[in-house]
SENUKE-204620 format. One line per field, with one value per residue: x, y, z of N, C-alpha, C in turn; residue number from 1. Coordinates in nm, 2 decimals. Layout:
n_X: [X	...]
n_Y: [Y	...]
n_Z: [Z	...]
ca_X: [X	...]
ca_Y: [Y	...]
ca_Z: [Z	...]
c_X: [X	...]
c_Y: [Y	...]
c_Z: [Z	...]
i: [NUM	...]
END
This chain:
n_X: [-0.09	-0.42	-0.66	-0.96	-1.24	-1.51	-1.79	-1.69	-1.42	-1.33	-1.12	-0.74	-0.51	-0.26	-0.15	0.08	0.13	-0.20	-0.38	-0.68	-0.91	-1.14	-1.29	-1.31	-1.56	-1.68	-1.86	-1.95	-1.88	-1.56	-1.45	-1.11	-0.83	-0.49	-0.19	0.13	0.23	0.47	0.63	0.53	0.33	0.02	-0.36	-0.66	-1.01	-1.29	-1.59	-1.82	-1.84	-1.85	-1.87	-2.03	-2.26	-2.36	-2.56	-2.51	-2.62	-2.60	-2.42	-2.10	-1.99	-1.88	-1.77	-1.56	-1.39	-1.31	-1.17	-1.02	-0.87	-0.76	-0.61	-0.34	-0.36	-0.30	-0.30	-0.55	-0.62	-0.94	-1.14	-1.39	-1.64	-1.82	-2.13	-2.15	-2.22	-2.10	-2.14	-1.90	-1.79	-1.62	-1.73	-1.45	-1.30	-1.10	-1.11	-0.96	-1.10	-1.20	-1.38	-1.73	-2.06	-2.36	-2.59	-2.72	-2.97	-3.03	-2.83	-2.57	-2.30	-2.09	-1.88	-1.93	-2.13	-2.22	-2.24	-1.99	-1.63	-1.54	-1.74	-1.95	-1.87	-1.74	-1.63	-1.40	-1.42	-1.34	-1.06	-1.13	-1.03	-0.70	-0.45	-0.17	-0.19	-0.35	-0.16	0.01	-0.17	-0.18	0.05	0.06	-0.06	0.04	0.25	0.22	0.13	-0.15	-0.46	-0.60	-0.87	-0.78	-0.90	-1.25	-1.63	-1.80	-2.11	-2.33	-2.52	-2.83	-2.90	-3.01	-3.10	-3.09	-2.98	-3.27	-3.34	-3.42	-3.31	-3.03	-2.99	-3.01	-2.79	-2.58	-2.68	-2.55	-2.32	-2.19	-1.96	-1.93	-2.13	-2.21	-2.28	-2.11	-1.96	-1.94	-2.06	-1.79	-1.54	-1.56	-1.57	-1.33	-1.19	-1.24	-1.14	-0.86	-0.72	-0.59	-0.72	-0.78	-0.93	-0.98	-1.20	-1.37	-1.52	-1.77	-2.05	-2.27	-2.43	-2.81	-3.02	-2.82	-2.67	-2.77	-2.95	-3.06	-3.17	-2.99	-2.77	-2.65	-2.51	-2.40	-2.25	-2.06	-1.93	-1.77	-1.61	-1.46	-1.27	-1.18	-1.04	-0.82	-0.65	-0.70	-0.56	-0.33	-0.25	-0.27	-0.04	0.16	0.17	0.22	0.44	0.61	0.65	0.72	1.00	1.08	1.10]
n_Y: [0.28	0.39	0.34	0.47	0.42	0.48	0.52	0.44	0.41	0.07	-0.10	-0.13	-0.10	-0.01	-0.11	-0.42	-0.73	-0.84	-0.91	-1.02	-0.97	-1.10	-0.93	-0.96	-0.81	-0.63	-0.49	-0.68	-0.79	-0.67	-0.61	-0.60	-0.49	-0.61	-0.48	-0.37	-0.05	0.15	0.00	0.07	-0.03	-0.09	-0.05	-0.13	-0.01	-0.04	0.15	0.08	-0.20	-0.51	-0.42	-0.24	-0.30	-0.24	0.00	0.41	0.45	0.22	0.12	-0.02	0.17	0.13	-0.10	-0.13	0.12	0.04	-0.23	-0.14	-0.04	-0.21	-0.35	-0.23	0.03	0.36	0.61	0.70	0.81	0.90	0.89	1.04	1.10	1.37	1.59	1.91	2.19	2.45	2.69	2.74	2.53	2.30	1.97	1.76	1.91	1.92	1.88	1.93	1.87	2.06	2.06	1.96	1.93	1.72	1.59	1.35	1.08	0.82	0.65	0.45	0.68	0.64	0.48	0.52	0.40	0.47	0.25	0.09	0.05	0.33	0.49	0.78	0.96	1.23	1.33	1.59	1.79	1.96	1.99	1.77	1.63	1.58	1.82	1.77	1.52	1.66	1.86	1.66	1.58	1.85	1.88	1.67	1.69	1.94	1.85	1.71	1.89	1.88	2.07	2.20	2.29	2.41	2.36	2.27	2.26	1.96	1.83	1.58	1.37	1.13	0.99	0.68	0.82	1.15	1.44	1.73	2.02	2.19	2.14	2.12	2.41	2.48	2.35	2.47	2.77	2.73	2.71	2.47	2.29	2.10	1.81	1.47	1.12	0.97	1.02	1.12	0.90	0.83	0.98	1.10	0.86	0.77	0.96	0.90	0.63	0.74	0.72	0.90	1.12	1.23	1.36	1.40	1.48	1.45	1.65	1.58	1.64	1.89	1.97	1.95	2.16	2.35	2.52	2.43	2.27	2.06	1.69	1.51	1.25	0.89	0.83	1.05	1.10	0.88	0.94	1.16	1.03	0.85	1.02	1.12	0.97	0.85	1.06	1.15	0.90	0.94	1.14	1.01	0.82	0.96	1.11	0.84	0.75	0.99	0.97	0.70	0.79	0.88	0.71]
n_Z: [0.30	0.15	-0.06	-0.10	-0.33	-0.57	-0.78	-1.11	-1.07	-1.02	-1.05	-0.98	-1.15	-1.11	-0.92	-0.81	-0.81	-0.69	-0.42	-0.35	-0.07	0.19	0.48	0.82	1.00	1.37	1.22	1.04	0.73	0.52	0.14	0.02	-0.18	-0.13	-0.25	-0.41	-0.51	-0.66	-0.52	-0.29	-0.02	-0.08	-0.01	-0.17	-0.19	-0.32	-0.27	-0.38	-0.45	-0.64	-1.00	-0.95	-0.74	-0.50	-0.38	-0.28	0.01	0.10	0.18	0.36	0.54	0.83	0.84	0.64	0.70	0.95	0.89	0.72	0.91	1.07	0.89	0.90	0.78	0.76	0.64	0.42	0.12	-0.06	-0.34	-0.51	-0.67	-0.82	-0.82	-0.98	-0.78	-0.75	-1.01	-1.16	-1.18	-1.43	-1.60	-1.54	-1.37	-1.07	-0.73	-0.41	-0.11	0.19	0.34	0.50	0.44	0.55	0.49	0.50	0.59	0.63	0.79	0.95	1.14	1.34	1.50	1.80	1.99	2.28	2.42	2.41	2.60	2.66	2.61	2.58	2.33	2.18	1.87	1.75	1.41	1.30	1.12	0.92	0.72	0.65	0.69	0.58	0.45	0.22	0.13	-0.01	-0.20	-0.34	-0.42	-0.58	-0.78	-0.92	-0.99	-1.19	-1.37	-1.31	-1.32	-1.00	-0.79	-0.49	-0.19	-0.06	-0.03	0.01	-0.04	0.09	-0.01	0.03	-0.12	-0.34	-0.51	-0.75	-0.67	-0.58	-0.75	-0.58	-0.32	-0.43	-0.37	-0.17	-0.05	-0.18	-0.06	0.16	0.10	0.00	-0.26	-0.44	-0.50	-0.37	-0.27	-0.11	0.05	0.34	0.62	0.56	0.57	0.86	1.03	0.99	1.08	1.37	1.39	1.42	1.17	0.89	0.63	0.33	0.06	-0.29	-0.53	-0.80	-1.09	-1.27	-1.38	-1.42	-1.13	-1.04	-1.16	-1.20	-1.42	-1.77	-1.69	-1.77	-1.74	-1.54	-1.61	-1.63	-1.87	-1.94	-1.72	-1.75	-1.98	-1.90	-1.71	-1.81	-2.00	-1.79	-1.57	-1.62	-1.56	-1.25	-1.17	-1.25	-1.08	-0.86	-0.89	-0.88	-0.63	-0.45	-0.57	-0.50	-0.24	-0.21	-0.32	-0.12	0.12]
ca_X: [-0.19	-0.55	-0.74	-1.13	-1.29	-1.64	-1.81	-1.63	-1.29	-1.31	-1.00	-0.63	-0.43	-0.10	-0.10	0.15	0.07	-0.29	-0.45	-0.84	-0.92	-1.23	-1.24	-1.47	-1.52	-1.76	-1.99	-2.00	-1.72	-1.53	-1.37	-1.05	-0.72	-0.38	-0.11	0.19	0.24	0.63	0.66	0.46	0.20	-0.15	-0.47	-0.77	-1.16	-1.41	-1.72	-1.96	-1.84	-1.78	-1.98	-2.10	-2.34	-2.38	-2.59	-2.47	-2.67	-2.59	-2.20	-2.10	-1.90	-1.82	-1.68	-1.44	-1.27	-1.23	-1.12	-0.84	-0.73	-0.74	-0.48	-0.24	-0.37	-0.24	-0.35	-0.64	-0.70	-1.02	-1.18	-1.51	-1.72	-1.94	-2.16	-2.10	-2.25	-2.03	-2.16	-1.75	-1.68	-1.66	-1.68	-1.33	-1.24	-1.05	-1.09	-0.89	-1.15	-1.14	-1.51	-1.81	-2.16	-2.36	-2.76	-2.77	-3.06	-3.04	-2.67	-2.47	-2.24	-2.02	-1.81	-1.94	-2.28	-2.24	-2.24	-1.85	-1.56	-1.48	-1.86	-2.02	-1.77	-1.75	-1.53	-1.39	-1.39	-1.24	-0.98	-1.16	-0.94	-0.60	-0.39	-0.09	-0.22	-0.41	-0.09	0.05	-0.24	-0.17	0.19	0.10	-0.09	0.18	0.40	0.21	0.09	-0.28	-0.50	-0.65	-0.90	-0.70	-1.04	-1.42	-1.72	-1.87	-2.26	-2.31	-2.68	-2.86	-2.88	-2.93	-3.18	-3.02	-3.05	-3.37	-3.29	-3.37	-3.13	-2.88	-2.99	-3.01	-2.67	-2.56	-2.64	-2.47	-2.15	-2.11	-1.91	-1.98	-2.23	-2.19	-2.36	-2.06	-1.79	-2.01	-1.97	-1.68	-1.41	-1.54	-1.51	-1.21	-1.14	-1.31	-1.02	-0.73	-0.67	-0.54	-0.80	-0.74	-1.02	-0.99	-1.34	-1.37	-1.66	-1.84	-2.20	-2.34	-2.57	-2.96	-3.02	-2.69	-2.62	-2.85	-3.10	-3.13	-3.14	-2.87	-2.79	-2.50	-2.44	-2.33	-2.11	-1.98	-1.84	-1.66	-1.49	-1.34	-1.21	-1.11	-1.03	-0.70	-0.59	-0.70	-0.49	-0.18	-0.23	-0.22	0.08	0.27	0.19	0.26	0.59	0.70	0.63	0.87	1.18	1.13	1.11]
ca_Y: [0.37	0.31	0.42	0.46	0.48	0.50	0.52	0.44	0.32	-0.05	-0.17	-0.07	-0.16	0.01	-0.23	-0.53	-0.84	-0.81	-1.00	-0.96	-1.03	-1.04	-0.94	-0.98	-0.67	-0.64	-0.44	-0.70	-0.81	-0.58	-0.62	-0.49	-0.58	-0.55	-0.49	-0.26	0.04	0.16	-0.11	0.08	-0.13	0.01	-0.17	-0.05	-0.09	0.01	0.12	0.00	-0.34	-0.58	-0.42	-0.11	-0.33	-0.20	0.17	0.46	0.45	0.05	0.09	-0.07	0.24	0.16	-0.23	-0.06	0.16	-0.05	-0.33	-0.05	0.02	-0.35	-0.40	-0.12	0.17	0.50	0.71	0.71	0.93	0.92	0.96	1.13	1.15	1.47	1.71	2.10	2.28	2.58	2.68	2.76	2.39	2.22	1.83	1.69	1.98	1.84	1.99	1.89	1.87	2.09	2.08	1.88	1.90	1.60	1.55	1.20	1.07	0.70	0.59	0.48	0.74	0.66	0.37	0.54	0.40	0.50	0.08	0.03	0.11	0.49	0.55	0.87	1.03	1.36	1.37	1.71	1.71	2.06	1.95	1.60	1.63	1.58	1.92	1.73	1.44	1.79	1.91	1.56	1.57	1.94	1.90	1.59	1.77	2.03	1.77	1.65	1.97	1.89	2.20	2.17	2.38	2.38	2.36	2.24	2.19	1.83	1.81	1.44	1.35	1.00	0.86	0.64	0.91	1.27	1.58	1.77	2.14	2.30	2.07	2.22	2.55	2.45	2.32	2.61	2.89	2.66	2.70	2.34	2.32	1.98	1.72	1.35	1.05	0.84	1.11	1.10	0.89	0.79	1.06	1.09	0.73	0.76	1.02	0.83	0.58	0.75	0.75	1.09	1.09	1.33	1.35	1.44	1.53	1.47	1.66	1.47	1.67	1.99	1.92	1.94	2.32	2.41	2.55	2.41	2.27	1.95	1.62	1.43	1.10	0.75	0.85	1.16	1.07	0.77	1.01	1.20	0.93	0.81	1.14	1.24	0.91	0.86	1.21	1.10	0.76	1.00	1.24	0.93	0.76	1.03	1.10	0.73	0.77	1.08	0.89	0.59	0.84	0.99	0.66]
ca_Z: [0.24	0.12	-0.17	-0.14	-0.44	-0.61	-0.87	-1.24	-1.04	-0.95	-1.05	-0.99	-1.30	-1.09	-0.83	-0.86	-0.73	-0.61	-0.34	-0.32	0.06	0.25	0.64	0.89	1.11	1.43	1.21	0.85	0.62	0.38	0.06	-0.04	-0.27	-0.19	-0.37	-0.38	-0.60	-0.68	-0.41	-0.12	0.07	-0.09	-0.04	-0.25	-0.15	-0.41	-0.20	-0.48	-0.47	-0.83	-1.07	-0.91	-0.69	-0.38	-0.38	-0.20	0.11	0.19	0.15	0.49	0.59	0.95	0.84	0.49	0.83	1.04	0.80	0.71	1.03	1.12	0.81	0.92	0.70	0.83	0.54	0.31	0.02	-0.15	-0.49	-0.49	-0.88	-0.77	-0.93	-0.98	-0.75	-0.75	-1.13	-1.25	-1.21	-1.55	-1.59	-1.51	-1.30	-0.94	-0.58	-0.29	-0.06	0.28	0.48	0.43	0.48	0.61	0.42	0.52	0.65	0.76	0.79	1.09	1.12	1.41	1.58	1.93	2.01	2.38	2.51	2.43	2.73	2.63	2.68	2.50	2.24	2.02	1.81	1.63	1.31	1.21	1.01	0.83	0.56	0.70	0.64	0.50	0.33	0.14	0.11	-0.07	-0.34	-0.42	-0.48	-0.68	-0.92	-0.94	-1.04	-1.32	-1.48	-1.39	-1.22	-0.90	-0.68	-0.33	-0.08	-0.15	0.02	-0.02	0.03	0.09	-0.01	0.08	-0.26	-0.48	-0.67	-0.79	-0.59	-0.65	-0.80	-0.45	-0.23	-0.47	-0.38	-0.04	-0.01	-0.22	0.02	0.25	0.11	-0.08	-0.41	-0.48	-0.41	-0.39	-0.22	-0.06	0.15	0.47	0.73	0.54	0.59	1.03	1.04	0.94	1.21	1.51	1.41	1.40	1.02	0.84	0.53	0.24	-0.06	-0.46	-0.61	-0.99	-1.08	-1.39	-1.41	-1.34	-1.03	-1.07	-1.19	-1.23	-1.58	-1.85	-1.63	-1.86	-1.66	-1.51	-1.67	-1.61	-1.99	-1.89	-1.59	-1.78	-2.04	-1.82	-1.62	-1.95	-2.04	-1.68	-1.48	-1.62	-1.45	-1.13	-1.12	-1.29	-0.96	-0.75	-0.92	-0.86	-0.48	-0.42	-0.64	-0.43	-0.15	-0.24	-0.32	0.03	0.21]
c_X: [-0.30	-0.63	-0.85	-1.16	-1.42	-1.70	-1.75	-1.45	-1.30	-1.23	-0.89	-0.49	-0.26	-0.05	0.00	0.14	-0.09	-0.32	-0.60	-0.83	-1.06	-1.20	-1.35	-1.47	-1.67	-1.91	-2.01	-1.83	-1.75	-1.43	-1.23	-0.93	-0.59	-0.28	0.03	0.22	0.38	0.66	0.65	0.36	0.10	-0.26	-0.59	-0.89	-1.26	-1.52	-1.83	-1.96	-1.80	-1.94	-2.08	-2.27	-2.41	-2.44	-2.57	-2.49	-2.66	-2.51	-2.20	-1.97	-1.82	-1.69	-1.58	-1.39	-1.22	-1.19	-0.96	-0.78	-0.70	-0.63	-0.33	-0.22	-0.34	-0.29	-0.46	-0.66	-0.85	-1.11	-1.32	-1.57	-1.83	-2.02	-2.11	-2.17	-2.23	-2.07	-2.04	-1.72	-1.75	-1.66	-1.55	-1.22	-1.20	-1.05	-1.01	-0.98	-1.11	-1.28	-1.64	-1.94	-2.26	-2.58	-2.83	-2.87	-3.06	-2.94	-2.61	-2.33	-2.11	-1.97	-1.85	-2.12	-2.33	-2.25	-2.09	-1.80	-1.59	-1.62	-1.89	-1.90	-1.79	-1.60	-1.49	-1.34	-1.35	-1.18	-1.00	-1.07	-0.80	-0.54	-0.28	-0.09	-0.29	-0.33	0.00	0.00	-0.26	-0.06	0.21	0.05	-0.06	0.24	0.35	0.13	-0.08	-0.37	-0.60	-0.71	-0.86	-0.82	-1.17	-1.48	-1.81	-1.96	-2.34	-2.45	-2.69	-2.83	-2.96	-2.99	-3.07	-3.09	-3.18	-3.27	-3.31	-3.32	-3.02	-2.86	-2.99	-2.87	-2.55	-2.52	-2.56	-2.31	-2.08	-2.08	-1.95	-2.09	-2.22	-2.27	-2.27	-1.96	-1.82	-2.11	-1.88	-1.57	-1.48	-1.54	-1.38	-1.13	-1.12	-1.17	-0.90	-0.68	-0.70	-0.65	-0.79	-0.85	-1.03	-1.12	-1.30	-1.54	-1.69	-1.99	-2.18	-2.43	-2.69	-2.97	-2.93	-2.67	-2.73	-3.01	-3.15	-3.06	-3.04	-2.90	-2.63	-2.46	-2.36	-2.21	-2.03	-1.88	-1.74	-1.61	-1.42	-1.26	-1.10	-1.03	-0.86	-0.58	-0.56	-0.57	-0.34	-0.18	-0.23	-0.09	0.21	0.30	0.26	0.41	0.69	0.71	0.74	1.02	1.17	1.14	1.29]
c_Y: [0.29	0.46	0.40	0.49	0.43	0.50	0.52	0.39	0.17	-0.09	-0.06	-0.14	-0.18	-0.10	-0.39	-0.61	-0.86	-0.87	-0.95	-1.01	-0.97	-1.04	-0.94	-0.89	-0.71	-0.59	-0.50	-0.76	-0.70	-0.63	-0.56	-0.56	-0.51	-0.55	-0.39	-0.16	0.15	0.11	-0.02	0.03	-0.04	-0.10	-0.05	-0.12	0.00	0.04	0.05	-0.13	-0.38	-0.51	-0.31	-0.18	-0.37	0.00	0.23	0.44	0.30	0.03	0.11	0.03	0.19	0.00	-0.21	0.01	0.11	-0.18	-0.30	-0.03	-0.13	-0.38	-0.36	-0.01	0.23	0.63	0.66	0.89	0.83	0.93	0.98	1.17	1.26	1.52	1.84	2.14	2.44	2.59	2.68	2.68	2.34	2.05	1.83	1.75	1.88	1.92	1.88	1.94	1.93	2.08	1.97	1.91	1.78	1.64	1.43	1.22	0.92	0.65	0.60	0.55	0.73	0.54	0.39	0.52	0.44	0.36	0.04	0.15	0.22	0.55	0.67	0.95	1.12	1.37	1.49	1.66	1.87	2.05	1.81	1.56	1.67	1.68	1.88	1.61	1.55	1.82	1.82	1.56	1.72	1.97	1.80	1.62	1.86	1.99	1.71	1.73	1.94	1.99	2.11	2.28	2.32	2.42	2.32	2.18	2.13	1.80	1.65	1.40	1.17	0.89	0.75	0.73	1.03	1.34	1.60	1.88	2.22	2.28	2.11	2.33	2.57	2.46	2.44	2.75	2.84	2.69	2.57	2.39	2.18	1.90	1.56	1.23	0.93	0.91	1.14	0.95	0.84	0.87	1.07	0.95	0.71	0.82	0.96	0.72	0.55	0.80	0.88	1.02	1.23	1.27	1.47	1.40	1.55	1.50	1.63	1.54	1.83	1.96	2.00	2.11	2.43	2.38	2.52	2.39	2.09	1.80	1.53	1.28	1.04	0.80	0.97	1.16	0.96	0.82	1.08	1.14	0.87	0.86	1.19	1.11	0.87	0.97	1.18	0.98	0.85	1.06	1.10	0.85	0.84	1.05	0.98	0.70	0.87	1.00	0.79	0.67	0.86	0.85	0.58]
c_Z: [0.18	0.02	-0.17	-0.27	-0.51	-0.74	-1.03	-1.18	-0.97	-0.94	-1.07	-1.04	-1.25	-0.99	-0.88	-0.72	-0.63	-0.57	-0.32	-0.15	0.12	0.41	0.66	1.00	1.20	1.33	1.02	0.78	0.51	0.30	0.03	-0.12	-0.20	-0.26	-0.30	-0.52	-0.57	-0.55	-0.21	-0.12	0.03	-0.13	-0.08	-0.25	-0.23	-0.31	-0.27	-0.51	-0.62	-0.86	-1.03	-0.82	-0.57	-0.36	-0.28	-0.03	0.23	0.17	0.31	0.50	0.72	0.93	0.70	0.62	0.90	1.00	0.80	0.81	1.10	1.03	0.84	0.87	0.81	0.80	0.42	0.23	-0.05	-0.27	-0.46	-0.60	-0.78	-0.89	-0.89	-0.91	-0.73	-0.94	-1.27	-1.24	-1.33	-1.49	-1.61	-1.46	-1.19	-0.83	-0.49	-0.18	0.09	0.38	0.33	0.50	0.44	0.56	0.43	0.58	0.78	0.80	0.93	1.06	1.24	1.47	1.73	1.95	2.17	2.48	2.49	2.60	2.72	2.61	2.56	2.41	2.14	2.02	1.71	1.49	1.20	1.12	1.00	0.78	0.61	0.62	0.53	0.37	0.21	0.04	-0.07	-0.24	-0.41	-0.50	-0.60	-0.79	-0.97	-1.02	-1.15	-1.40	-1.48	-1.27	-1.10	-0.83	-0.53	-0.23	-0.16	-0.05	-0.04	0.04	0.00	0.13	0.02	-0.02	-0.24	-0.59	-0.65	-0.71	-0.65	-0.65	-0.68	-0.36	-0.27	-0.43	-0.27	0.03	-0.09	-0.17	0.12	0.26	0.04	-0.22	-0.48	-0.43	-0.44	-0.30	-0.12	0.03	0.30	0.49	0.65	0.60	0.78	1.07	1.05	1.09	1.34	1.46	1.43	1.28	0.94	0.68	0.46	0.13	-0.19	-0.48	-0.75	-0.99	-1.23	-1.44	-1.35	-1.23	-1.06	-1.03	-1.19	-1.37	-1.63	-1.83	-1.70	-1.73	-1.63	-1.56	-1.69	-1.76	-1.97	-1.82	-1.61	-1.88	-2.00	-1.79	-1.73	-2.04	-1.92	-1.57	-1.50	-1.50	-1.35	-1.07	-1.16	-1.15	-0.83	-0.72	-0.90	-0.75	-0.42	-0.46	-0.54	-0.31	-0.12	-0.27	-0.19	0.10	0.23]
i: [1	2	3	4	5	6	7	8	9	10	11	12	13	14	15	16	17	18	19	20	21	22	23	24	25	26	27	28	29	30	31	32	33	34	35	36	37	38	39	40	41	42	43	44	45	46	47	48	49	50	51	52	53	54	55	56	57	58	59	60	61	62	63	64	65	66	67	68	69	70	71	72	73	74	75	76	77	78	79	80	81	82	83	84	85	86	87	88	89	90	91	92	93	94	95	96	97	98	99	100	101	102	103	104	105	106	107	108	109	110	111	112	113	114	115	116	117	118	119	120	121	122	123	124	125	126	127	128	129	130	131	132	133	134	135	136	137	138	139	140	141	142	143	144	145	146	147	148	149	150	151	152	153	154	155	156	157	158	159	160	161	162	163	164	165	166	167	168	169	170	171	172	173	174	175	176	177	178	179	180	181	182	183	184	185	186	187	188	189	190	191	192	193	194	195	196	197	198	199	200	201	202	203	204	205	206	207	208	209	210	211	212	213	214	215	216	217	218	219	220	221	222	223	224	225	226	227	228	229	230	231	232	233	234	235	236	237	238	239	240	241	242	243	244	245	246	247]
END
């Protein structure tokens, strides 16, 4: 298993015995640590690098996938710091993410350039968000008493600036509940691989014109993550826990 994660998670305290390792993939080297957690195999790749210093837009998606699938990942979950665009989400609310819409602009989004063997490739991407790995992260926050909205659409802007107030209202009538800057091409990457990918949304902000209207700010979303980021790593300690009795 493999843990993405973003923004306010760099390090993973559960892990025992961690190895940092860098790899060298056709498209870049990527970082990641392993380790094991209640002694299953889990490696964990920060997209933001040490120190949060790598911005959204130049996080080498396609060489963090194929790193993972080069290691023997199977399963990836996620983390995802958003804002609120659905207006009933508070800060340090959690969605189990089920569809996503795609705002990028310049990002290679695909492993299929049309020059390898297997030639021109579409991939569906119906179900992104693997049904049962879904299933895993709703039973794990079941099991530790912490709430969860079961579905959410993820509107995956270019970044590194904040929405404006009518891209919210954009992605809004769309249908998005959250908005974030790092969940596309990550989770069809993932797809085009093979690997089942499941994503938890901690939402940390109201997004730009949602609720007060007053402007988004790192003080803001740093307060939440230190209120709410615990939760997160509880709802992962637990999946990973259930996980080890079943095997």
């Amino acid at each position: 298993m493999a843990i993405i994660a973003g923004t306010g998670f760099y390090a993973l305290d559960a892990l025992t015995d961690p190895r940092p390792e860098t790899v060298e993939t056709p498209y870049g080297s990527a970082r990641y640590v392993r380790g094991a957690w209640h002694g299953i195999p889990v490696v964990f790749l920060t997209r933001h690098g040490a120190g949060h210093s790598v911005p959204p837009h130049l996080v080498n998606y396609r060489a963090n996938i194929a790193a993972l699938a080069a290691a023997g990942v199977r399963d990836i979950i996620a983390v995802n710091v958003t804002g609120g665009i659905d207006p009933d989400l508070e800060p340090g609310d959690l969605l189990c993410l089920d569809d996503f819409l795609d705002f990028t602009r310049s990002r290679i989004g695909t492993f299929h350039d049309g020059t390898g063997p297997e030639g021109v490739v579409h991939v569906d991407v119906t179900s992104a968000y693997h049904p049962a790995l879904r299933r895993e992260i709703i039973a794990a926050c079941s099991a530790v008493g912490q709430p969860i909205r079961d579905g959410g659409v993820y509107a995956c802007f270019e970044g590194p600036r904040f929405e404006t107030p009518a891209e919210i209202r954009l992605a809004r009538l769309a249908g998005a509940d959250v908005a974030g800057m790092t969940g596309v091409p990550e989770v069809t990457l993932a797809v085009e691989a093979g690997l089942r990918y499941a994503a938890l949304s901690l939402v940390v902000n109201p997004a730009a014109g949602v609720g007060s209207g007053e402007p988004i700010t790192m003080a803001e979303i740093d307060a939440t993550l230190r209120t709410s980021a615990a939760r997160v790593v509880a709802v992962l300690d637990e999946l990973i826990h259930t996980r080890a009795l079943s095997s």
